[in-house]
C-alpha positions, 0 to 999 in steps of 0.5 A: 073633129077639129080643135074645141072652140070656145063655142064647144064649151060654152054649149056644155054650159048651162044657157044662162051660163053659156049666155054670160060666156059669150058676153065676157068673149065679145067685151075682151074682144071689143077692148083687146085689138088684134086677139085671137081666140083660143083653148088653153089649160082646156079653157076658153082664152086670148092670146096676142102673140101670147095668151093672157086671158083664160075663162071657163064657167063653173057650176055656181061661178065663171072663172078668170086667169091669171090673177092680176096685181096691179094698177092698185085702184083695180086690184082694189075695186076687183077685192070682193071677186078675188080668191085666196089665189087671186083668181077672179070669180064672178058668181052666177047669182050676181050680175056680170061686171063687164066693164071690169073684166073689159078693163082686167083684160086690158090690163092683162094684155098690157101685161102678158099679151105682146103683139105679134108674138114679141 
């Protein structure tokens, strides 16, 4: 058996689960040239050189790391996903703001992620 996938843990998702996994997957892939994927902390994750985006779905929410701090007007409109830590937590019972975990991908990258490994 090879190295787990991000498919391998989407499938012990629940469908509807596994369905909003794999749309967060194809939005950081769409606004993050060059990623690549990989399992990181045994999660789903992006790296550029480094990692910056982990994900996993929980039983009642999925979860994305690390936190971000900054531009202001995105940690402000991330307010109502934030935790105590300043993970972010998308319940299931809500709808799926892709557009912003489009742009905290962003951000992360420019953060965390360096090409090629720089």
């Amino acid at each position: 058996m090879g190295e787990p996938t991000h498919e391998d843990h989407f499938a012990a998702c629940a469908p509807e689960v596994s369905h909003r996994l794999s749309a967060i997957q194809a939005e950081v892939e769409r606004r993050v040239p060059g990623v690549t994927r990989c399992i990181a902390y045994r999660m789903p994750a992006f790296r550029r050189g480094k990692v910056f985006f982990y994900f996993a779905g929980f039983k009642r929410h999925i979860g994305i790391y690390p936190p971000l701090n900054a531009p202001e007007d995105l940690v402000t409109r991330l307010g109502p996903y934030r935790g105590p830590k300043g993970n972010l937590s998308f319940p299931h019972d809500a709808p799926l703001p892709l557009e912003l975990i489009g742009k905290v991908a962003e951000e992360l990258a420019s953060a965390y992620g360096r090409p090629n490994g720089k």
